[in-house]
PALO-999160 format. One record per residue: residue in one letter; chain; x, y, z of N, C-alpha, C, CB in turn. Coordinates in steps of 0.001 Angstrom, whole numbers, plus 524288, in hexadecimal, padded with zeros to 5 digits. Atoms other than C-alpha are relative to their C-alpha. Last residue first. Glycine has a CB too. Layout:
<atoms>
residu_chaine_npx_npy_npz_capx_capy_capz_cpx_cpy_cpz_cbpx_cbpy_cbpz
A_A_X_Y_Z_X_Y_Z_X_Y_Z_X_Y_Z
...
</atoms>
This chain:
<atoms>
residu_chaine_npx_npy_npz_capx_capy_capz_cpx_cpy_cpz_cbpx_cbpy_cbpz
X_A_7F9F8_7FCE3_7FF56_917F7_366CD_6007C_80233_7FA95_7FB48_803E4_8003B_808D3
X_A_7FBB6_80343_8007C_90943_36303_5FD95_802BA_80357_7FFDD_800A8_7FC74_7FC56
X_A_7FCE4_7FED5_80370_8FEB1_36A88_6060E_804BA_7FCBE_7FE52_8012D_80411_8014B
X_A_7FC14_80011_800D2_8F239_36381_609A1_804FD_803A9_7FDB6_7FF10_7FD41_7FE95
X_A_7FFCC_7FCB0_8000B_8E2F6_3645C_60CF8_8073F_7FE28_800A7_7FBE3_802F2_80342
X_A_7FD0C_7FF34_7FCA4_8DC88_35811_60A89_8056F_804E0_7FE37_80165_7FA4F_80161
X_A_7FEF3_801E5_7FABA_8D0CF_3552A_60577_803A4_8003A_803CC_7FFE1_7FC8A_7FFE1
X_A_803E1_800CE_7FC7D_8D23C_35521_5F724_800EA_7FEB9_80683_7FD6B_7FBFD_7FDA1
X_A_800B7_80423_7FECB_8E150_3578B_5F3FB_7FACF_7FE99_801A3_80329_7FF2B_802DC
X_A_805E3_800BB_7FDCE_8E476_3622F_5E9FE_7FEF0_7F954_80339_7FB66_800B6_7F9C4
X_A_802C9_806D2_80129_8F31B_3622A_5E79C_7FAE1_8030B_801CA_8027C_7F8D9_804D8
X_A_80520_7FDD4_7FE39_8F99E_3726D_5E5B5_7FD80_7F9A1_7FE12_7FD62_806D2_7FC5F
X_A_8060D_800C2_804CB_90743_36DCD_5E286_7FDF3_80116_80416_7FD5B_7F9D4_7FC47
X_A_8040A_805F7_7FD52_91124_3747F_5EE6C_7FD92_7FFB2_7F967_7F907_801B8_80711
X_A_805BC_7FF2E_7FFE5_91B77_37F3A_5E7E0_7FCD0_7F932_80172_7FE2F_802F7_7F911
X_A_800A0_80183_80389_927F4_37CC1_5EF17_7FA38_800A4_7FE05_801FC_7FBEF_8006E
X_A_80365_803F0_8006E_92C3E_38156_5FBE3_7FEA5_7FFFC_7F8F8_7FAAE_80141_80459
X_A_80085_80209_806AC_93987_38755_5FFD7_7FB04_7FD35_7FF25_804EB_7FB75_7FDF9
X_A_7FEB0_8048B_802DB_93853_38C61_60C0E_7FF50_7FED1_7FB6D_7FE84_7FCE0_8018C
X_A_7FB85_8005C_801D9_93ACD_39A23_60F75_800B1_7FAFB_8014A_8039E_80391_80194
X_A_7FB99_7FEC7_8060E_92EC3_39ECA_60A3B_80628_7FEB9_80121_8001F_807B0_7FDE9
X_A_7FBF0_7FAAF_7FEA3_928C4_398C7_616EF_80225_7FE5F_7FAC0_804FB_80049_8064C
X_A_7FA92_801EB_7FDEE_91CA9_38C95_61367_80490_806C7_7FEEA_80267_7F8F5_7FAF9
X_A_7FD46_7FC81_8012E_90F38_3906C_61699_80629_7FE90_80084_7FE34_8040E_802DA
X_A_7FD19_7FFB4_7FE6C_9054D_384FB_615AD_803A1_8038C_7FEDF_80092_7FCE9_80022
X_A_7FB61_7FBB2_80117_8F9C2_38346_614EC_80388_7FEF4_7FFA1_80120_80355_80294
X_A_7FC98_7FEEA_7FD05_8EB44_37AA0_6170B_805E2_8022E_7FCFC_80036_7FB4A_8032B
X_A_7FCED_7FE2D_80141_8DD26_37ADF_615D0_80577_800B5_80203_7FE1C_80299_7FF5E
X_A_7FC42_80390_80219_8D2BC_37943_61C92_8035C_80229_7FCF7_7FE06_7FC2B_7FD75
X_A_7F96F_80242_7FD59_8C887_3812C_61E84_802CF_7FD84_7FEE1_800DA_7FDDB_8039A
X_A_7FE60_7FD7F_7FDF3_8BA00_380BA_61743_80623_7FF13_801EB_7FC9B_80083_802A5
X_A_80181_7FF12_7FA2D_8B6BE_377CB_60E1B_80346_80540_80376_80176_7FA11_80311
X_A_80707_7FE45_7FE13_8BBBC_37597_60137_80077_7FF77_804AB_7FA65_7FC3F_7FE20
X_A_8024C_7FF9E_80571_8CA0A_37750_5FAB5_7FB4E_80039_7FFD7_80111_7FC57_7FCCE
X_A_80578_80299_80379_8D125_37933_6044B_7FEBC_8014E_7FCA5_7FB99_7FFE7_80166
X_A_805AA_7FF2A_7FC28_8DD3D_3801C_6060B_7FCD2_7FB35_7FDDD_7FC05_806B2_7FEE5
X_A_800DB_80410_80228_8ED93_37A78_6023F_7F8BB_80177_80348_804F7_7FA24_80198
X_A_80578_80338_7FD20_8F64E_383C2_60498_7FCA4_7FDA7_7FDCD_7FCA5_802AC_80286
X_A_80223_802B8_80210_9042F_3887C_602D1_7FA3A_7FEE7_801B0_802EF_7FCBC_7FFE9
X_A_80370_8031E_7FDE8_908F8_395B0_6071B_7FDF1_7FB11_7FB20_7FB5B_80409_80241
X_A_80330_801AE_80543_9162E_39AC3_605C7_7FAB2_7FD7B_8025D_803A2_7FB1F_7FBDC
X_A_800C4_80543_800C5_91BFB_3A19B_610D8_7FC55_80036_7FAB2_7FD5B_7FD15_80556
X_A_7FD83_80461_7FFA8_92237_3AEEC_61430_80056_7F8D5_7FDBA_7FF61_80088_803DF
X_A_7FA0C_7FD4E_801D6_91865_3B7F9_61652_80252_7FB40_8027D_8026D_806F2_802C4
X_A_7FB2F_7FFD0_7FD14_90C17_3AEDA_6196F_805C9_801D7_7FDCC_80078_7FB01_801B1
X_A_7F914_80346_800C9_90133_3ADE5_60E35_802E8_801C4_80391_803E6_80137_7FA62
X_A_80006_801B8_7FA82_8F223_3AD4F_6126D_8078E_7FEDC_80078_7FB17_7F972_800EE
X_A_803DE_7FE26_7FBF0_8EA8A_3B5F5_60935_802FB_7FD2E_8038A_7F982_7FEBA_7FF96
X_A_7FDE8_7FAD8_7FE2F_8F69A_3B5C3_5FE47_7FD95_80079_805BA_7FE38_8051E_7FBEE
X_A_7FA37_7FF59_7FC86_8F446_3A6F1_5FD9D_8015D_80595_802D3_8052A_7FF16_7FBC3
X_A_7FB72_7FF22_803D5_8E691_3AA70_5F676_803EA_7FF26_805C8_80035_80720_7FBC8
X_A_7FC3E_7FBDB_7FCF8_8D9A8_3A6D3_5FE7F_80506_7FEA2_7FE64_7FFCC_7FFEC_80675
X_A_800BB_7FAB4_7FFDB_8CEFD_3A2BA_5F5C4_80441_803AD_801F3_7FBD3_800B7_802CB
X_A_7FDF1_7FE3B_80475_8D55F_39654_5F364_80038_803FC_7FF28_7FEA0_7FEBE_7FCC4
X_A_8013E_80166_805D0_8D1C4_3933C_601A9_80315_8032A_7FBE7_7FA07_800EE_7FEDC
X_A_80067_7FCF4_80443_8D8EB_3937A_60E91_7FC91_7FD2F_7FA8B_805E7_80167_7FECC
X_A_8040F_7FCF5_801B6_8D309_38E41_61B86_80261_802F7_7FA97_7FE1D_80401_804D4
X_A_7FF4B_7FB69_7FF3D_8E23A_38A18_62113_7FB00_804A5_7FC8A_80600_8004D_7FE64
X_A_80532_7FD8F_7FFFE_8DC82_3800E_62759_802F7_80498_7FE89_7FBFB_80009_80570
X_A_805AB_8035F_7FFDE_8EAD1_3793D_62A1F_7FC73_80425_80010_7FED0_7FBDC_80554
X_A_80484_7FB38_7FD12_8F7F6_384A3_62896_7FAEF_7F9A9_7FE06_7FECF_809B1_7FADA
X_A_8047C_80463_80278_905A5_37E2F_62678_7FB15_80224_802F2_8013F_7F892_801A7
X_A_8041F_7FF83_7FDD4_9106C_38967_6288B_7FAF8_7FBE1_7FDEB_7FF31_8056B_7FF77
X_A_803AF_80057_80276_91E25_38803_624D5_7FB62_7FE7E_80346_8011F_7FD20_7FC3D
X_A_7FFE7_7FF4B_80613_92842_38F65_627D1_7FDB8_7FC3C_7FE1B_804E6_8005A_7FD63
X_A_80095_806E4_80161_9238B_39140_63702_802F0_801CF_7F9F2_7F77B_7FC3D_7FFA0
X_A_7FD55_7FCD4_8065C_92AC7_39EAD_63C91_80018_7F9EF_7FD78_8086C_80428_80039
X_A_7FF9B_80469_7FFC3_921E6_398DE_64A50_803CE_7FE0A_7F9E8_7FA16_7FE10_8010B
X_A_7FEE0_8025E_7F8F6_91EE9_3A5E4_65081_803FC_7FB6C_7FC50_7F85F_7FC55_8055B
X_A_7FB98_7FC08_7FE9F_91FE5_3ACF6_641B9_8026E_7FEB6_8048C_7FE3C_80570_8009D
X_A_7FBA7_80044_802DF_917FE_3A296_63C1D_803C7_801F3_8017C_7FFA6_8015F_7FC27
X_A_7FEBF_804AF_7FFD2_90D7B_3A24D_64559_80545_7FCD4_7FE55_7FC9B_7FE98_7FDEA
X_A_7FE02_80163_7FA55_90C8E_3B018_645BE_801E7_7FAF7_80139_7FC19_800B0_803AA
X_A_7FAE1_7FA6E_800B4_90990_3B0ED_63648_80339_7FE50_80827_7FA92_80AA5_7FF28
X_A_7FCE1_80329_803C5_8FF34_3A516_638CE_8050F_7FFFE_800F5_7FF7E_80180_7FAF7
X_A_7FD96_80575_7FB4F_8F84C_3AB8E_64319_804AA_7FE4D_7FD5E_7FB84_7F99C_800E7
X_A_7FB09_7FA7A_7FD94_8F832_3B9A0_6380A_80202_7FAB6_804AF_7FBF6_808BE_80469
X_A_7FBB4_7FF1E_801EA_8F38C_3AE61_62D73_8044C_80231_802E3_7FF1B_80266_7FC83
X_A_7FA69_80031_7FD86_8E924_3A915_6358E_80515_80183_7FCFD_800E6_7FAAF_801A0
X_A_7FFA3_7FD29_7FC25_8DDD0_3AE18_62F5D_802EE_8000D_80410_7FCF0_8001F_8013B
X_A_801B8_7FA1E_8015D_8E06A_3A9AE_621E0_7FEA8_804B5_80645_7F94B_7FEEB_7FBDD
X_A_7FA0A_7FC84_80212_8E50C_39DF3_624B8_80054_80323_800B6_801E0_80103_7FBD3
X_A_8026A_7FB18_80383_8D6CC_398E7_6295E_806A6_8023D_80103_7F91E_804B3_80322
X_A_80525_7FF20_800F3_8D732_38C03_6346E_8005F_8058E_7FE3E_7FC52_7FEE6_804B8
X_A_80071_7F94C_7FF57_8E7A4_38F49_6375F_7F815_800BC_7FFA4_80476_80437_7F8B2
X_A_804C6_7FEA9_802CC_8EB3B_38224_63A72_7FDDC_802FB_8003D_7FD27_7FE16_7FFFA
X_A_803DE_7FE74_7FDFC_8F97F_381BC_63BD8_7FB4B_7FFB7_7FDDC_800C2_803AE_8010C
X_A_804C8_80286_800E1_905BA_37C25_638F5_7FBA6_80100_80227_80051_7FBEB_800B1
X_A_80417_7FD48_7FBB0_9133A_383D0_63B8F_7FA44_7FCBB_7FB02_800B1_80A0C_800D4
X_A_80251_802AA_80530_92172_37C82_6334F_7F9D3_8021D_80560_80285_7F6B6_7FD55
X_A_80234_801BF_7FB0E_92E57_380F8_6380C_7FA33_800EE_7FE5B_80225_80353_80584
X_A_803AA_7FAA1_8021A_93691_37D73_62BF0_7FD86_80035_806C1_7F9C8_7FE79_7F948
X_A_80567_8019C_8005C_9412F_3734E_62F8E_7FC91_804E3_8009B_7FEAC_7FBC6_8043B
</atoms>
């Protein structure tokens, strides 16, 4: 069984180095991130984790929100569809 770390980071982007530590205490392989404040503006490269893939799923209006997920290159994952859901902030596996 994977060992599986859930957090709410309020802004990705400035927790990345917490993150990094978080991972290394707790060697999660997969990471689920709430509020993770990204927009379109900000490219995968700006927030990617050696090692893992990132999925995510930002808003679309308003401030915050938004949510992730980093799964370890040494699980097998599959490409996700990209759904649009009004209103609610989701990733499908």
């Amino acid at each position: 069984m994977p060992s599986v770390l859930l957090t709410n980071v309020c802004h990705l982007q400035n927790k990345l180095e917490d993150l990094s530590v978080l991972i290394k205490q707790y060697c999660s392989e997969i990471i689920c991130i709430t509020e993770s404040w990204l927009t379109r503006d900000i490219p995968d490269s700006a927030v990617n984790l050696d090692g893992y893939h990132l999925i995510r799923k930002d808003r679309s209006s308003g401030a915050g929100g938004g949510v992730a997920a980093y799964i370890s290159s040494n699980i097998n994952c599959h490409e996700l569809p990209d759904e649009n859901v009004d209103n609610f902030e989701y990733i499908k596996t």
